[in-house]
TORDREN-763187 format. One record per residue: residue in one letter; x, z, y of N, C-alpha, C in turn. Coordinates in steps of 0.02 Angstrom, whole numbers, plus 50000, padded with zeros to 5 digits. Each point is the difference from the previous one (the first is absolute). Last residue first. Example, Ala and Ser with C-alpha at 12.3 -4.5 7.8 and 13.67 -1.06 7.14 Angstrom:
<sites>
S506425035449888500425000350059499615003750055;A500154999649714499555000050059500455000050060;
</sites>
This chain:
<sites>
X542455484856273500364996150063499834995650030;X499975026249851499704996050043500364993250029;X500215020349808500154996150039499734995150029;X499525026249926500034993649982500214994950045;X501085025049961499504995650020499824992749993;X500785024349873500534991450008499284996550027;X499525020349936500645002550012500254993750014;X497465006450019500464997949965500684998450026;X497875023549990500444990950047500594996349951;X498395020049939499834997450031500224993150067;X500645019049823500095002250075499644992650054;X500555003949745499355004750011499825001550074;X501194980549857500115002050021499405006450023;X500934979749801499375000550044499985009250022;X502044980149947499565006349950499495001650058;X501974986150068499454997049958499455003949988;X502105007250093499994997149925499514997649975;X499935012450211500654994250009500214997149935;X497595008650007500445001950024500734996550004;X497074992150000500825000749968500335005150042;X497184996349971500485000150055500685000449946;X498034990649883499935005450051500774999250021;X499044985249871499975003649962499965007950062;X500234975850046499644999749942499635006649978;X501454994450182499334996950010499525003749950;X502175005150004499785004650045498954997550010;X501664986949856499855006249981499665006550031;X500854980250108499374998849942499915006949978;X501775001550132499194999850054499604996949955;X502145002649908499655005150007499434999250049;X500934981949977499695000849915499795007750008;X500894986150188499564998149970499735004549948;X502265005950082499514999150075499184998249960;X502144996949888500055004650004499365004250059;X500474978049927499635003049950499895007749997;X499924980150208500535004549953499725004149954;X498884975750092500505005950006500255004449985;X498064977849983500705003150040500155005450012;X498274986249813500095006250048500874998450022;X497874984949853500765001750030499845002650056;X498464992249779500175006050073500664998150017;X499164987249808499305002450027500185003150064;X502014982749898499605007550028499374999549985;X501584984049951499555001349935499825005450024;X501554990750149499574995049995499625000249934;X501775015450038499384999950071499384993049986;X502165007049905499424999749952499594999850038;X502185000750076500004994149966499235001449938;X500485010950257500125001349935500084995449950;X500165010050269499534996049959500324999949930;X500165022150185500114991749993499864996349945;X499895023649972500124998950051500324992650010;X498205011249828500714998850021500074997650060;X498105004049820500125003550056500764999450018;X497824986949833500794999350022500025005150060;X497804995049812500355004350073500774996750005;X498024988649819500705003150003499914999450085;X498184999549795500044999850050500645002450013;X499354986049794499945005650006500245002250094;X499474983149832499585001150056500125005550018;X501484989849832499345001549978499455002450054;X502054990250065499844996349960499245002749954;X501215011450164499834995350017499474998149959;X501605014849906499335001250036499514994550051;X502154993949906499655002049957499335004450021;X501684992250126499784993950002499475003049925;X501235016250129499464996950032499494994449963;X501845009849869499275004449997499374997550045;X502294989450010499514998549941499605005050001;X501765001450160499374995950006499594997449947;X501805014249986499605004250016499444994450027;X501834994449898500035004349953499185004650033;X501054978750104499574997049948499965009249977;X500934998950233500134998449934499515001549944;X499845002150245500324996550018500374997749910;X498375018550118499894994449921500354992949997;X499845021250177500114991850012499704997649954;X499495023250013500474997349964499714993150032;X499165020650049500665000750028500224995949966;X497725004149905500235004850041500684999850022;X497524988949859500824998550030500205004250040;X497795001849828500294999150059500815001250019;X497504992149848500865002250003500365000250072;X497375004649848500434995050039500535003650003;X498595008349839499734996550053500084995450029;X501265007549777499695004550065499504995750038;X501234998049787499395006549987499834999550079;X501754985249942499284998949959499305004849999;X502335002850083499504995250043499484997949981;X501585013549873499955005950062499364992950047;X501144992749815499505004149984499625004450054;X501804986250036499594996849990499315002249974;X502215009950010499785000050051499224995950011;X501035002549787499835006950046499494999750070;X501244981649887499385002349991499715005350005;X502244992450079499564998450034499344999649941;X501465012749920499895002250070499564995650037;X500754993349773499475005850017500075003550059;X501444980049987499134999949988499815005249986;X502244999550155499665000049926499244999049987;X501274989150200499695007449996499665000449934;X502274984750065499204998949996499935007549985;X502184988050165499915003049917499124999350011;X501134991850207500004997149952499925003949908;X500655016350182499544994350047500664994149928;X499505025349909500234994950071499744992949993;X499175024649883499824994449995500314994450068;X500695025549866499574998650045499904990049999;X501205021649949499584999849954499574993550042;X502625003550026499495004450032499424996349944;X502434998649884499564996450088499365004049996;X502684999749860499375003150008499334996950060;X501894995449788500084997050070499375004650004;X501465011849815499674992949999499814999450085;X501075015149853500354998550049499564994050004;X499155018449880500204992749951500404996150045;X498825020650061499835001249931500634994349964;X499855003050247500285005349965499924999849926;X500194977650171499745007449967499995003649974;X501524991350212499664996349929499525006349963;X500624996550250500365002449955499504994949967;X501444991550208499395003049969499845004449930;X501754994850234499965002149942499394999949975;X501084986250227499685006449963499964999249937;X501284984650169500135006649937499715004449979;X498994983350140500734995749954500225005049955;X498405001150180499625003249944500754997049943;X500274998350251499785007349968499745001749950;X500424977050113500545005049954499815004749974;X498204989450118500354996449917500635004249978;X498215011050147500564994450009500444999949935;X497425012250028500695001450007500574992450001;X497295011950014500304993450027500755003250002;X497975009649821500575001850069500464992450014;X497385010449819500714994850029500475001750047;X497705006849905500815005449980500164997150016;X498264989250044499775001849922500795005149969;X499934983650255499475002149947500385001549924;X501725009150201499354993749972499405000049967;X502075012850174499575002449969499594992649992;X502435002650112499304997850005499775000449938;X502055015550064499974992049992499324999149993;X502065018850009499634997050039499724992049988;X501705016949859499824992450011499305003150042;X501055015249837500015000950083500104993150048;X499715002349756499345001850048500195002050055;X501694995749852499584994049989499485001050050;X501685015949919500164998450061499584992450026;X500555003749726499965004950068500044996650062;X499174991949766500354998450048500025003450054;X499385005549786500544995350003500274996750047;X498315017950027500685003449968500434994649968;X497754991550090500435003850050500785003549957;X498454991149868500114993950035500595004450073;X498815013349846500564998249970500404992550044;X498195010250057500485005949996500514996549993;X498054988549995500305000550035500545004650021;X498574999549784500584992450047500505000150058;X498075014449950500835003049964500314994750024;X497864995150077500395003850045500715001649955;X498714986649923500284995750048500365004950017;X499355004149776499565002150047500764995750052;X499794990049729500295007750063499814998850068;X499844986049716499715002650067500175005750030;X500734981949810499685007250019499974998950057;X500274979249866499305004250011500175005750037;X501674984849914499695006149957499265001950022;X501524983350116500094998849945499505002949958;X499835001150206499684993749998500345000449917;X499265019850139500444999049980499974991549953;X498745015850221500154998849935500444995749962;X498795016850212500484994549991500114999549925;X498045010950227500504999549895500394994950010;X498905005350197500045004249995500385001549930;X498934981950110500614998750020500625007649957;X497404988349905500415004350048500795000850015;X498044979049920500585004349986499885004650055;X498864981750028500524998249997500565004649969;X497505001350018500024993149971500754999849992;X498595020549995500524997950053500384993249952;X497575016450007500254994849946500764997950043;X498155024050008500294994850038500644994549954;X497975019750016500094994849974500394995550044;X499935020150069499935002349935500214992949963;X500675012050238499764993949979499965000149937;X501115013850170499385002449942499814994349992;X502114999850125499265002950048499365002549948;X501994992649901500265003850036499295003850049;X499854979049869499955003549973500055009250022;X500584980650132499064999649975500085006449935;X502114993150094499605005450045499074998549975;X502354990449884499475004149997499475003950025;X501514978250001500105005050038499735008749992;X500074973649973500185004349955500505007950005;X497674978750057500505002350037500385005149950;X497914986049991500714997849998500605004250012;X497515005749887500455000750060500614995849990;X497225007949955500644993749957500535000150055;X497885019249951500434996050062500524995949938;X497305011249951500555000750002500544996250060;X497765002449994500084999849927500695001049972;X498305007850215500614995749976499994999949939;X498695015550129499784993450041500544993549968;X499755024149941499624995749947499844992250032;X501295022550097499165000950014499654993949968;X502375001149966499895006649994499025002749987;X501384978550096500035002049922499575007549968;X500164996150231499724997449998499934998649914;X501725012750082499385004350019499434994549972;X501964989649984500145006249943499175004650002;X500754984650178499744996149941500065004349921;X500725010050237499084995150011499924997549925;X502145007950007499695005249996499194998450000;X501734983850039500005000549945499585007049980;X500144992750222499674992749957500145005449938;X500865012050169499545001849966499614997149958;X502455001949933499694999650061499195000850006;X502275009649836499054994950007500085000050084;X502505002349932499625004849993499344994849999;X503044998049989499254998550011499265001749975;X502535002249941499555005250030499424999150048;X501534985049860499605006149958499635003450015;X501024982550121499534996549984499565007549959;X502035004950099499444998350071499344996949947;X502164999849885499635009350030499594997450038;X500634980449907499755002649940499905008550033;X501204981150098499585000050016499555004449968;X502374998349944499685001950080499435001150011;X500394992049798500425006549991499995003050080;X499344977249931499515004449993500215008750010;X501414983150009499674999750077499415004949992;X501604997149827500455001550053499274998050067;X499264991849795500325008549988500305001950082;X499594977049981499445002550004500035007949994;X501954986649991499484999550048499565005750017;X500914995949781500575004650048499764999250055;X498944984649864499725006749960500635006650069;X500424977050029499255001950013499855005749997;X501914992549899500005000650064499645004850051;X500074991949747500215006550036499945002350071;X498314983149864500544999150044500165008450012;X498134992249864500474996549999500764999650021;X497685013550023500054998049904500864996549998;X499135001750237500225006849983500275000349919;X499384977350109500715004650024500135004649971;X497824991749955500264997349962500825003150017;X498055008550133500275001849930500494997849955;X499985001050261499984996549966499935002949926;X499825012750262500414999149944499674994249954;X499454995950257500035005049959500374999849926;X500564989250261499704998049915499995004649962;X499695004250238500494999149973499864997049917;X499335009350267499904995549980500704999649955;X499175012050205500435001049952500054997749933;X498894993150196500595001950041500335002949927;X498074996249952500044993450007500824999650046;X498245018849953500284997549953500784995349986;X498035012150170500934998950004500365000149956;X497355001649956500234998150056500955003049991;X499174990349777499545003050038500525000350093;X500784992949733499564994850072499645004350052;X501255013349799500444994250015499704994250066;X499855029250028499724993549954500474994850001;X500535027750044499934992450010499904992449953;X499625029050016500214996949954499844992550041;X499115020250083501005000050019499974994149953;X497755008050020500555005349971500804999550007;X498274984350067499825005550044500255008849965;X499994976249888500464998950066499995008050043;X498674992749780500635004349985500415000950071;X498104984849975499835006449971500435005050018;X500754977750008499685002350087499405004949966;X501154987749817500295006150047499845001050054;X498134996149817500634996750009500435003850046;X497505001349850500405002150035500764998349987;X497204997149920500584999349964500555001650072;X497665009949891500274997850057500754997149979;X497305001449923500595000549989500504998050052;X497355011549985500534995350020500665001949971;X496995008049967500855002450005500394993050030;X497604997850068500415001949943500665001950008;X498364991650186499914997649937500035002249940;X500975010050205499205001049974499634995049950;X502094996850096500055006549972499205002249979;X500354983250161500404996649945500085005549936;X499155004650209499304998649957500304994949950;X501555010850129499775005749982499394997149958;X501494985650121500235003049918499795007549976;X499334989350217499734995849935500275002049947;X500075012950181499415000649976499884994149967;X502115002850087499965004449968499194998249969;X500714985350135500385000549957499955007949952;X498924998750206499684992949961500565000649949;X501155015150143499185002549982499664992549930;X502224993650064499845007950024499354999549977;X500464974449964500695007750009499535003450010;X499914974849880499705006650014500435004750018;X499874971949982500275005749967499825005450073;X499124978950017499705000649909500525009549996;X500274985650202499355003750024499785003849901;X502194985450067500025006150030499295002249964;X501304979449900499255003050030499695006050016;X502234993849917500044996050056499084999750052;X501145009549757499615004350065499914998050075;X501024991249802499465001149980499655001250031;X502464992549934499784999450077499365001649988;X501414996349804499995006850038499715000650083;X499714984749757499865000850052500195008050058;X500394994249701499454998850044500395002350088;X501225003749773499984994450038499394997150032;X501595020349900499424996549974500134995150078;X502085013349859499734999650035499214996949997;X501265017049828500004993050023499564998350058;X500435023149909500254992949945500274996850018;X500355022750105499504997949983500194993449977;X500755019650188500094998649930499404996149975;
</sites>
């Protein structure tokens, strides 16, 4: 989910020896942390190591699909019956997704004053879910839905009650799990689903959230902006920045000297405004910072009394 695409360079890393793994990767975003708090901003190779599939990350690209359109959803019945009927699959597997430990490392690390907060793309809630206090979610939570005539607002999950009791026998579809609740279903299968309307005013309802081509309200992205102004440096965590909504903080910290980390797995479209680029999993990296930083993690990050860490570091 998110605005608009950006348009810098995605080949960045073609100069193997500049990006950082295992150990050396940890002990620079540990004296990246010793400057000052940090802001972290976070994308879906955050969220991958909970079940939730990214749109570019690894075996993306085998399932590859034009994500929902805002202007379609404001516009087109169609669309709007689409998107219901796939989210309606994809929507148990996406609910019961749980923190991983990236999101537990960065809650603990919030926790011990090393952050200023997290700017998250993702709409998913697990930053909040793991204890994350300050956290800004540039795109919405997937978790409300609201009502485009009236405003009201109802929890995804009732939704979904009701999404199921109009259309029985809907979830016994076998079908590929996407980014952000999605489900790969075949064009027929969404022809007769039922959507409802809203309860206050039968009005059109859509998730709370920010699709690909709409803008991230200005007081969110000043929120978020607030969250960079106070910190140190910024650091990137699982997001390509393959769209303008999350490469402007790069290009805005940048811009005031401010020192920017990237930790993702493969190269990035901000790599070329790094101070750091790190390779690899967020789920693997951030508790061995935290383990760096602060003392040993347990499989959530949290700093452990037994003296080892629960997710070894990765080496390659």
């Amino acid at each position: 989910m998110s605005d608009e695409r950006a348009d810098l360079p995605h080949d960045a890393r073609s100069v193997d020896d500049i990006v950082l793994r295992g150990a050396d990767a940890i002990d620079a975003l540990r004296a990246l942390l010793a400057r000052g708090p940090a802001a972290v901003l976070t994308g879906a190779g955050c969220s991958t190591e909970s079940g939730i599939p990214d749109y570019r990350g690894e075996g993306t690209r085998r399932r590859a699909r034009n994500p929902v359109q805002h202007r379609a959803v404001l516009h087109e019945a169609e669309a709007r019956q689409r998107y219901w009927a796939r989210s309606t699959v994809g929507w148990p597997r996406f609910a019961a997704a749980v923190p991983n430990p990236a999101h537990h490392a960065l809650a603990a690390l919030e926790a011990q004053g090393c952050l200023t907060g997290i700017i998250t793309q993702n709409v998913d809630g697990l930053h909040r879910a793991a204890g994350s206090r300050q956290v800004v979610e540039l795109h919405g939570a997937l978790a409300n839905v609201r009502c485009l005539a009236c405003g009201t607002r109802e929890t995804r999950r009732a939704l979904q009650v009701r999404l199921e009791q109009d259309n029985p026998g809907f979830l016994t579809r076998d079908d590929v799990m996407l980014a952000d609740g999605d489900a790969e279903l075949p064009e027929a299968a969404t022809a007769g689903f039922r959507v409802p309307a809203c309860l206050s005013c039968r009005g059109t309802l859509k998730p709370d959230v920010v699709f690909f081509g709409d803008s991230v309200p200005r007081d969110v992205v000043d929120a978020a902006r607030g969250l960079l102004e106070r910190a140190a440096s910024l650091m990137v965590v699982g997001s390509s920045l393959a769209v303008y909504s999350g490469l402007r903080f790069v290009r805005w910290a940048h811009a005031r000297g401010c020192p920017v980390a990237i930790v993702n797995l493969g190269p990035t479209r901000g790599d070329p405004l790094a101070t750091l680029l790190v390779d690899g999993r967020a789920g693997v990296l951030l508790p061995a910072l935290c383990l760096a930083v602060h003392g040993r993690p347990d499989e959530h990050g949290r700093p452990d009394e037994h003296g080892r860490p629960a997710v070894p570091l990765s080496r390659r």
